[in-house]
C-alpha positions as CSV (number, residue, x, y, z in Angstrom):
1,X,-267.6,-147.2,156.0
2,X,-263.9,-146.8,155.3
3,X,-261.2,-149.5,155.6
4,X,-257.4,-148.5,156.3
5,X,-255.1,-151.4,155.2
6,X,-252.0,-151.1,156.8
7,X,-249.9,-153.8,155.5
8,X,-250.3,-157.3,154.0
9,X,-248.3,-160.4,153.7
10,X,-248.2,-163.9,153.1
11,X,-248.9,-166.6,156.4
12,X,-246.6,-170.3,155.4
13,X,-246.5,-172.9,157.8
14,X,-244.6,-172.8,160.5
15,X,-242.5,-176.0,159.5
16,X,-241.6,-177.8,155.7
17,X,-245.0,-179.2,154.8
18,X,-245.7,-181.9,151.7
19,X,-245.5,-180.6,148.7
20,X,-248.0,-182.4,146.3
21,X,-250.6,-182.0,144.0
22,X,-254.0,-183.1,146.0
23,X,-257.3,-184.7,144.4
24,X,-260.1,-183.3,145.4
25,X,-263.3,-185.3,145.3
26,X,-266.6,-184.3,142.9
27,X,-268.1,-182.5,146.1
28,X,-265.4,-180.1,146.2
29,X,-265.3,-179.7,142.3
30,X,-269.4,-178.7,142.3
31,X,-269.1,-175.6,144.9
32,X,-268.2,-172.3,143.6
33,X,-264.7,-171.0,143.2
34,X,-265.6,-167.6,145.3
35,X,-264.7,-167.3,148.7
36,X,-267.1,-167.6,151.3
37,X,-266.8,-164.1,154.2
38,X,-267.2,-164.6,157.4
39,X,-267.2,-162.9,160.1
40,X,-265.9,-163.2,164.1
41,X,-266.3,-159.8,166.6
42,X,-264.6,-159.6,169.7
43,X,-265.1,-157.2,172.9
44,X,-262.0,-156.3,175.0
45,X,-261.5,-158.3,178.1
46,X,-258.1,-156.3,179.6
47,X,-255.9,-158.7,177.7
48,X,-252.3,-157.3,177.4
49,X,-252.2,-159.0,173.9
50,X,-255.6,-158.5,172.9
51,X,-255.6,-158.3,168.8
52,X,-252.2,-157.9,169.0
53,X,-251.8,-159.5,164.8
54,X,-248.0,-161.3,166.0
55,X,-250.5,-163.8,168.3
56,X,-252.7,-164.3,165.8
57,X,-250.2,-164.8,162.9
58,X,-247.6,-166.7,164.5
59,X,-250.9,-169.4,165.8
60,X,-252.2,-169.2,162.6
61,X,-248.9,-170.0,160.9
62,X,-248.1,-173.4,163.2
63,X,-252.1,-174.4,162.4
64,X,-251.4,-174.3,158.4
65,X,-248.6,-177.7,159.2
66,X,-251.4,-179.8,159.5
67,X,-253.7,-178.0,157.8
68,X,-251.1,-177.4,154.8
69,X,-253.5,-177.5,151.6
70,X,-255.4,-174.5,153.0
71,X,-251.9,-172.7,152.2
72,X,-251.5,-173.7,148.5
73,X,-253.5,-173.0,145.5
74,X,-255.6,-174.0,142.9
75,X,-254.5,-175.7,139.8
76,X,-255.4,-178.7,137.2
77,X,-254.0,-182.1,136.4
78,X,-253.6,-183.1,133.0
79,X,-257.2,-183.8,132.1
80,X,-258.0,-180.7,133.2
81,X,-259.9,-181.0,136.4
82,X,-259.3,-179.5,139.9
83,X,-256.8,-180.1,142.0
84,X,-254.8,-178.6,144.9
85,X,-251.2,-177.6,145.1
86,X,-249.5,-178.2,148.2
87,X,-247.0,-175.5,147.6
88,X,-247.2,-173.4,151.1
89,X,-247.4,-169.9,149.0
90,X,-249.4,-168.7,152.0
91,X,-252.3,-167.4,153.2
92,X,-253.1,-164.2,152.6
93,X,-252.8,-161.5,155.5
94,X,-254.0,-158.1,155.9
95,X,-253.7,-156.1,158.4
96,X,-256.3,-152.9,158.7
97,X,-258.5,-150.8,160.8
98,X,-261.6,-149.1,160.9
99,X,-263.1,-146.2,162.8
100,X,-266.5,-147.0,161.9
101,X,-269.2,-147.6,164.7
102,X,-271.5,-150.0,165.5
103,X,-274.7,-148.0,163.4
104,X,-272.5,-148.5,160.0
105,X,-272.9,-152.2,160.4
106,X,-276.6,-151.9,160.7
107,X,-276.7,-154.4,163.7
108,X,-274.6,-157.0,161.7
109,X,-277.1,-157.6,159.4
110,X,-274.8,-159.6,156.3
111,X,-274.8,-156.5,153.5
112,X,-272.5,-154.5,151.5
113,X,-271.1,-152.5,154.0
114,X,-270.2,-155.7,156.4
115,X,-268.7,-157.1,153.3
116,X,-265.8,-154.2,152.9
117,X,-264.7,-155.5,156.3
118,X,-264.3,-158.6,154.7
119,X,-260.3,-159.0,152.2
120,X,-261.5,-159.5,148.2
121,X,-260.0,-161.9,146.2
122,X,-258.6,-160.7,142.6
123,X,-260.2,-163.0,140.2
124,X,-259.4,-161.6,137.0
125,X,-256.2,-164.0,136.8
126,X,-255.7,-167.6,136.7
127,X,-257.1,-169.4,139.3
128,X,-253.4,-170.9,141.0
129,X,-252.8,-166.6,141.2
130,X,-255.0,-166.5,144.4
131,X,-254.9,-167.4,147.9
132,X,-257.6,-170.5,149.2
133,X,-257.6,-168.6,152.8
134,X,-257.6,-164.7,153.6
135,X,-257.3,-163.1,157.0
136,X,-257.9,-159.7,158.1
137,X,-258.0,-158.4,161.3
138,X,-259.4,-154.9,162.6
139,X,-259.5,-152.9,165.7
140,X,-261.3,-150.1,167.3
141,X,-264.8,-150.4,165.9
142,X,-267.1,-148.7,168.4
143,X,-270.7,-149.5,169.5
144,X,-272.9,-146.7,169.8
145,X,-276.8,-146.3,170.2
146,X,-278.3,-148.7,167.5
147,X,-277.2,-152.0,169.4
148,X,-278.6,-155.1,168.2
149,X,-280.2,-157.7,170.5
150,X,-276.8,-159.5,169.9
151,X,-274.7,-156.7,171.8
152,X,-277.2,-155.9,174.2
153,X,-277.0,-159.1,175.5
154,X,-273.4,-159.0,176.0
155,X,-273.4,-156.0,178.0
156,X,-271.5,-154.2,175.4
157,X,-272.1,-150.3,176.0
158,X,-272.0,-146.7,174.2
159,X,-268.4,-146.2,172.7
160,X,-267.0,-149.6,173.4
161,X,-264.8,-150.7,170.7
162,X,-264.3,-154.7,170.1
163,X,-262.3,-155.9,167.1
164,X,-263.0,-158.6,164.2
165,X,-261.7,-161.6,162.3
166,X,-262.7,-162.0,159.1
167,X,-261.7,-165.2,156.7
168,X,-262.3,-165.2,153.2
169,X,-262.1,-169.2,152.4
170,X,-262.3,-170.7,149.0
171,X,-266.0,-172.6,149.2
172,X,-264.4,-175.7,147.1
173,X,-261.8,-176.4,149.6
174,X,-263.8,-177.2,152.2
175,X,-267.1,-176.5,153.9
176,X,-268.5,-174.7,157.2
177,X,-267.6,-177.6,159.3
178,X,-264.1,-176.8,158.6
179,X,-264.4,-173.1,158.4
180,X,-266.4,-172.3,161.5
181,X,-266.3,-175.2,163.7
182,X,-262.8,-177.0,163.4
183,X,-260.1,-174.4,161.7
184,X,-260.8,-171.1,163.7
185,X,-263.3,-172.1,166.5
186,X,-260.5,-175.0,168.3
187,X,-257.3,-175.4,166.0
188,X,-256.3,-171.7,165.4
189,X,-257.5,-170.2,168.2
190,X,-255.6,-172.9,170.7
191,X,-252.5,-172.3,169.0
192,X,-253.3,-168.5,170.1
193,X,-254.0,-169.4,173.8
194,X,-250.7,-171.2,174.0
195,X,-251.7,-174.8,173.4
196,X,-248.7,-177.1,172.6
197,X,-251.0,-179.0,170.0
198,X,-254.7,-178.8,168.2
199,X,-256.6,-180.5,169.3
200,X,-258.5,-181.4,166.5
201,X,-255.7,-182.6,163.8
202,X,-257.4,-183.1,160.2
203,X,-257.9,-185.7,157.7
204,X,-257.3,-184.8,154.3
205,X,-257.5,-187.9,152.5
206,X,-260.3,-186.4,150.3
207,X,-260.4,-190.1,148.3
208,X,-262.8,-191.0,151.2
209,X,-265.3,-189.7,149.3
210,X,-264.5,-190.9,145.9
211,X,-267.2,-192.5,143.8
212,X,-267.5,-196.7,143.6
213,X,-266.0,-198.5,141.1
214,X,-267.8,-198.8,138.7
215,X,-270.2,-195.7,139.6
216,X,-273.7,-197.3,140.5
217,X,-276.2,-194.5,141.3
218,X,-279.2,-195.9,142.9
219,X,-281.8,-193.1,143.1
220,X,-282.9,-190.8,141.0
221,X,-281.0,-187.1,142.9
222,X,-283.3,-184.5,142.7
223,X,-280.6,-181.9,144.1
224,X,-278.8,-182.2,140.6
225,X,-281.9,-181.0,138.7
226,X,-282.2,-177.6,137.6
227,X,-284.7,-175.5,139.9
228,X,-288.4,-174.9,138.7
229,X,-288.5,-171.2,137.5
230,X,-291.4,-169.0,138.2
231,X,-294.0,-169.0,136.1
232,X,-293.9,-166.6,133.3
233,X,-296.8,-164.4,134.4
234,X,-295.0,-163.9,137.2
235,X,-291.8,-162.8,135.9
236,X,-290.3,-159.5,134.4
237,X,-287.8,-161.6,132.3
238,X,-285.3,-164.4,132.4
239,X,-284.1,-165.4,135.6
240,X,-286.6,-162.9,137.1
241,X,-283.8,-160.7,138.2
242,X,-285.7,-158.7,140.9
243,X,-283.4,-156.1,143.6
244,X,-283.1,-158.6,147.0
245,X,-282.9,-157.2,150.9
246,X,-281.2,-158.9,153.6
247,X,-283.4,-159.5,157.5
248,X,-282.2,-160.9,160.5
249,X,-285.2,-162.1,162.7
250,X,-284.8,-163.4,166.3
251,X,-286.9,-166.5,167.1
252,X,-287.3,-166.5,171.2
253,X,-286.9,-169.9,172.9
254,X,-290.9,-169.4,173.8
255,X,-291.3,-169.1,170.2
256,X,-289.9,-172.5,169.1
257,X,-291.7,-174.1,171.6
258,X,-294.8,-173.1,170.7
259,X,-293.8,-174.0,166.9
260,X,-292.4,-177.5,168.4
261,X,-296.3,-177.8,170.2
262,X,-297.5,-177.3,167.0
263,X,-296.4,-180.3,165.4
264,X,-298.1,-182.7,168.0
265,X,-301.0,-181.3,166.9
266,X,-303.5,-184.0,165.6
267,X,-302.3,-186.9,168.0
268,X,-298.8,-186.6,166.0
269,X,-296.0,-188.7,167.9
270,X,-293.4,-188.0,165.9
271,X,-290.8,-186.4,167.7
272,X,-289.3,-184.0,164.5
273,X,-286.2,-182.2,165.8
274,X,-285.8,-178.1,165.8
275,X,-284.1,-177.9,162.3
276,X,-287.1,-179.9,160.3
277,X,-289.8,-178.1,162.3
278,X,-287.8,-174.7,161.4
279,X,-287.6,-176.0,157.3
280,X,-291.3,-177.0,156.8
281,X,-292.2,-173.6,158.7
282,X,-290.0,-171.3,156.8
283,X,-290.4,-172.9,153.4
284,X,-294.2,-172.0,153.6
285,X,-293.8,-168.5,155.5
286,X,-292.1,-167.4,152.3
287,X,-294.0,-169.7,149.8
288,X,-297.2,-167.0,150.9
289,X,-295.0,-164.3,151.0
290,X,-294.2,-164.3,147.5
291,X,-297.4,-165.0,146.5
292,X,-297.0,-167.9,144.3
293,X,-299.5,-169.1,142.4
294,X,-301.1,-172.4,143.5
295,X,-299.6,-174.1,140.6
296,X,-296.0,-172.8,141.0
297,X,-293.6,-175.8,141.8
298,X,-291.1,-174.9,144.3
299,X,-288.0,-176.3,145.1
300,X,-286.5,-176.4,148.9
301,X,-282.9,-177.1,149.1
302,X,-281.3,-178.5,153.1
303,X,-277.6,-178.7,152.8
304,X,-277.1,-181.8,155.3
305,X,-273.3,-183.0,157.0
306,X,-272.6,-186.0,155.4
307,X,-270.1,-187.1,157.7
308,X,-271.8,-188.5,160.5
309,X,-274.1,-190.2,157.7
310,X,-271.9,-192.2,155.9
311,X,-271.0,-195.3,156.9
312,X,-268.3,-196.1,158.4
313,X,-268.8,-192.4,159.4
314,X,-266.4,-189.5,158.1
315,X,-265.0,-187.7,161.0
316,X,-265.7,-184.1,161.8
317,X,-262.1,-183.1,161.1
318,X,-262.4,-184.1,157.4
319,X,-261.0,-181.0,155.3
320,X,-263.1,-181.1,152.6
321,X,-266.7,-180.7,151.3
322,X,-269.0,-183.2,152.8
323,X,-272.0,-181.6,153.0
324,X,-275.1,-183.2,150.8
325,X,-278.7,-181.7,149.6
326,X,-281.2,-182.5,150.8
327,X,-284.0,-181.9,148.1
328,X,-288.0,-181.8,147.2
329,X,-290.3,-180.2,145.5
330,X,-294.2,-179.3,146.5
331,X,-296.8,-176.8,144.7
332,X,-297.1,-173.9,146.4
333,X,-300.8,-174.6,146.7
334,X,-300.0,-177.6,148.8
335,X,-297.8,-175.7,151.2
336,X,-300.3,-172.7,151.3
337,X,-303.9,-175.4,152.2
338,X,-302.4,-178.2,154.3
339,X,-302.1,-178.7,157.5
340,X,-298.5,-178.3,158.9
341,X,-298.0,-181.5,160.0
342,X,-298.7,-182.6,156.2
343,X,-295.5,-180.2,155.1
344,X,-293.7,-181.5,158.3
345,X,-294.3,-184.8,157.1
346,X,-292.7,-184.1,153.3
347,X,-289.2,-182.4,155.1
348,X,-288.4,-185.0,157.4
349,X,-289.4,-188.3,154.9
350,X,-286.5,-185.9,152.4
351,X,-283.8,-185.5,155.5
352,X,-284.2,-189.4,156.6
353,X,-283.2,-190.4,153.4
354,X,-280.1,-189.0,153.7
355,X,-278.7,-192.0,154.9
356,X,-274.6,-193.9,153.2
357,X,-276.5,-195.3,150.5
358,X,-278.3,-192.2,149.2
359,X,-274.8,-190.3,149.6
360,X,-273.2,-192.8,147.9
361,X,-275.4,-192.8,144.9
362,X,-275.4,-189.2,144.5
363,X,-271.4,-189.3,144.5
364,X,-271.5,-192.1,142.2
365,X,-273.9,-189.8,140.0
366,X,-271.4,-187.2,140.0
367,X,-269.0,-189.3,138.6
368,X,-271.4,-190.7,135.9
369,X,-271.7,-186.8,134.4
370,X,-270.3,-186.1,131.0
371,X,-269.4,-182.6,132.4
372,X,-269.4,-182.5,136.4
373,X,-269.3,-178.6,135.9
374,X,-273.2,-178.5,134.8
375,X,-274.1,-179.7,138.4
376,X,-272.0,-176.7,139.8
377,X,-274.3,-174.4,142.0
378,X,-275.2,-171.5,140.1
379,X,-276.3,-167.8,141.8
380,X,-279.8,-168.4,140.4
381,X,-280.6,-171.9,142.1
382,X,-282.2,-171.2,145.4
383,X,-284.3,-167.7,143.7
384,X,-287.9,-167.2,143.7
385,X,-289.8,-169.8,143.3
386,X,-287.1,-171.5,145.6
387,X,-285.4,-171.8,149.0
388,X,-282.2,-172.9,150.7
389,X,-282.4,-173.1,154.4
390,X,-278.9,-173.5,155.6
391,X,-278.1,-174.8,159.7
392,X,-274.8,-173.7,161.4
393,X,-276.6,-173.9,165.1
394,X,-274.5,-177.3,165.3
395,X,-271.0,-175.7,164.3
396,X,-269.8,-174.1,167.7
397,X,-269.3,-170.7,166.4
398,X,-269.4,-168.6,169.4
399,X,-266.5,-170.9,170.8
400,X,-263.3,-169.5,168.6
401,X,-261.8,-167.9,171.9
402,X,-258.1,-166.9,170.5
403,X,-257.3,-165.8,174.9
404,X,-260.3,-162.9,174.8
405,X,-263.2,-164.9,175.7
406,X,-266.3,-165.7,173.4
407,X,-267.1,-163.9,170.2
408,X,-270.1,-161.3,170.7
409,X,-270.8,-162.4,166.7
410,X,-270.1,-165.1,164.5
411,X,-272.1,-165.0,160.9
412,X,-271.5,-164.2,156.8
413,X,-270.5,-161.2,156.3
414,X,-273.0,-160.6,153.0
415,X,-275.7,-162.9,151.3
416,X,-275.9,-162.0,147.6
417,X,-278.2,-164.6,146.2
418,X,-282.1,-164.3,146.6
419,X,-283.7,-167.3,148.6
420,X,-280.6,-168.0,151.0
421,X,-281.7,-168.6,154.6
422,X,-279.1,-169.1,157.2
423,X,-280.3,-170.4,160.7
424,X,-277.5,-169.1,163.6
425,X,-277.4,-169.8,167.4
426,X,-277.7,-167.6,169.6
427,X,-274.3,-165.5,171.2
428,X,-275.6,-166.1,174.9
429,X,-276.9,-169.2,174.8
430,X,-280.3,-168.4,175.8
431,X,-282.4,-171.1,173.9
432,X,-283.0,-168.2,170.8
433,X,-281.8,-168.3,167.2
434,X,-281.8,-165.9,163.8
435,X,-283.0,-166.3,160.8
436,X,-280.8,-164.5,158.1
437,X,-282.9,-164.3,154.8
438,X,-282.0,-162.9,151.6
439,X,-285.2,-162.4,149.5
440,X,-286.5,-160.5,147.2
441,X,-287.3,-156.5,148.2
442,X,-291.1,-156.6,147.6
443,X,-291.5,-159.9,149.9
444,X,-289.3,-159.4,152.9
445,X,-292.0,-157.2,154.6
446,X,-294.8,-160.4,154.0
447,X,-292.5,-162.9,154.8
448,X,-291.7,-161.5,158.4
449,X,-295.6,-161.0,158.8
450,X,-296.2,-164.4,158.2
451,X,-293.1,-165.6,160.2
452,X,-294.4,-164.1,163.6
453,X,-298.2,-164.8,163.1
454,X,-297.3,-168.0,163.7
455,X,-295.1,-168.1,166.4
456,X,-297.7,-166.1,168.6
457,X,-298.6,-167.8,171.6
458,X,-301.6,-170.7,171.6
459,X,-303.5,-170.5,174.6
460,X,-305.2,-174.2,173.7
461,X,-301.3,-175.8,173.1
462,X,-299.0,-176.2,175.8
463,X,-295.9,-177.1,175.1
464,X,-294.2,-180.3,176.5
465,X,-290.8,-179.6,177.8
């Protein structure tokens, strides 16, 4: 797949924005450095100024005055820890183009070749010498015969180009609330359509989520622990370094129903919403697909919005990280022999905790850490023998409509680390979602046998909607 840059250039705000040195709280500190790809694709609708990068520069340069950190860089106070500066340096732009059709992006499946669509960040300096935000828009990609379901159910046809938006954003500025749901999906692209305002202005008092005074951790935080590694029979070496595949896999609104029936099973009354039902399935799909032994601990990992949880509750448009795991650990023989409403049970007792006083603790246990940097999440944390199942069906991604209607596909452009599981909505709002799952080679093939045996129609459970 080849990439023409045609020109780059640094997006400031609009207007004279603070210039300050910002504190960023423990939850931004523990997320990697790296920045996160992501990916929007667009079809033509007969706009005159359809992709036209002046529209989409100029909205995203008025967005940056409220949301004016996203434009600075990284730096450290005098202790040595991570901060922000508010200098309005920019946001990296590139402009480029592709030729490429829709069979070299393998039906958007998040790999390498989606990722060169995607602008790189030059780490080799120091860490104020790149941008927190990059932009890149392309044009005249064309569909051809491969279509996924995703484009077929758009209507999008042989030789039809569309165009993309990709974002590169720093993963310790903020998370996926921010960079799917609030920054592109309302703020930027209303300032594209010709809105006089956002309508979403942020809050960037990140002190909100400061730990008490003094710290008082009140649970023992699970999610801090290292991961249980695979047993050593199992494993060619340290960190069982084995070659990983990425899968999309569409789950039919029929399908989760009949997985939804399945947990009344038993006289259960328990009404367990889609996301826990989806955890407790997945986590033991690919527990038997990799073949763990029955004494193999493994380690499932729910990254949770801590917003609405806290108390008083954070709003939505809070720039910063907020998002919590949610963590616990079972023996692969349990998940293998008991019934699912027993793993059910285990997922949804470990997301109900995750109420203000659990959150609080487990800031106040950042703060308590000699070195906050050992509870940074490392590449190896969700691998074999463990799992992190990650929701965005609640973050409005198909709605970033910058005057050319819906997005056709919204998603990460790559997935590099084994055991990540993203669960997206579906384009067309038919009632479907897709699993994205990044595991290892020799399992990907069992793990999708074991994810459709179950969600097979039961002639002897009828769902209840």
């Amino acid at each position: 797949m080849d990439v023409s840059v045609k020109r780059w250039s640094m997006i400031r705000p609009a207007q004279d924005t603070p210039k300050e040195r910002q504190w960023i709280s423990n939850l931004d500190v523990v997320r990697p450095t790296f920045h996160v790809p992501l990916l929007f694709f667009y079809k033509p609708n007969g706009s005159s100024d359809f992709f036209k990068p002046q529209v989409l520069q100029e909205a995203l340069s008025k967005t940056l005055v409220q949301f004016y950190p996203m434009a600075g860089r990284l730096g450290r106070d005098e202790n040595g820890r991570l901060e922000i500066l508010c200098n309005a340096e920019g946001v990296l732009w590139i402009e480029a183009e592709t030729t490429s059709a829709m069979d070299d992006l393998d039906g958007f499946t998040p790999c390498s070749k989606l990722r060169k669509l995607v602008p790189t960040a030059d780490y080799s300096g120091d860490i104020s010498s790149y941008p927190l935000i990059m932009a890149q828009p392309d044009t005249e990609v064309k569909a051809q015969e491969k279509l996924s379901y995703q484009l077929r159910s758009s209507y999008i046809h042989e030789n039809d180009p569309f165009s993309t938006v990709k974002v590169g954003a720093a993963r310790l500025i903020s998370d996926t609330v921010i960079f799917v749901k609030v920054l592109p999906s309302t703020n930027w692209s209303e300032m594209a359509r010709g809105l006089p305002q956002i309508s979403m202005p942020p809050l960037i008092d990140r002190t909100l989520l400061r730990g008490r005074v003094p710290p008082i951790p009140r649970f023992h935080h699970l999610e801090c622990d290292p991961p249980p590694s695979l047993n050593t029979s199992m494993s060619l070496g340290p960190n069982n370094h084995k070659p990983s595949t990425v899968s999309v896999f569409k789950i039919t609104k029929n399908q989760l129903n009949t997985l939804k029936a399945k947990s009344w099973e038993y006289g259960n009354k328990t009404n367990y919403n889609t996301y826990t039902i989806l955890a407790a399935y997945i986590w033991r799909c690919a527990t038997k697909a990799r073949g763990l032994s029955y004494d193999q601990p493994t380690k499932l990992n729910m990254p949770i919005n801590g917003r609405p949880r806290l108390h008083p509750p954070l709003p939505s448009t809070y720039v910063g990280n907020a998002v919590f795991a949610a963590s616990l650990i079972a023996l692969s023989g349990n998940l293998q022999s008991e019934p699912f409403l027993k793993t059910l049970e285990r997922v949804h007792g470990t997301l109900k905790r995750m109420n203000n006083e659990y959150l609080r603790s487990a800031l106040d246990y950042l703060e308590t850490l000699p070195d906050i940097t050992a509870a940074r999440i490392k590449p190896d944390t969700y691998q074999c023998p463990n799992l992190n199942i990650n929701k965005w069906t609640r973050l409005s991604t198909y709605d970033a409509d910058f005057g050319w209607g819906r997005a056709i596909y919204v998603g990460p452009a790559n997935i590099v680390h084994e055991g990540k599981i993203f669960i997206l909505p579906s384009p067309t709002n038919d009632g479907s979602l897709s699993l994205v799952a990044c595991l290892q080679i020799a399992h990907m093939k069992l793990f999708e046998k074991q994810l459709y045996k179950g969600l097979k129609s039961f002639d002897k459970i009828k769902a209840r909607y």
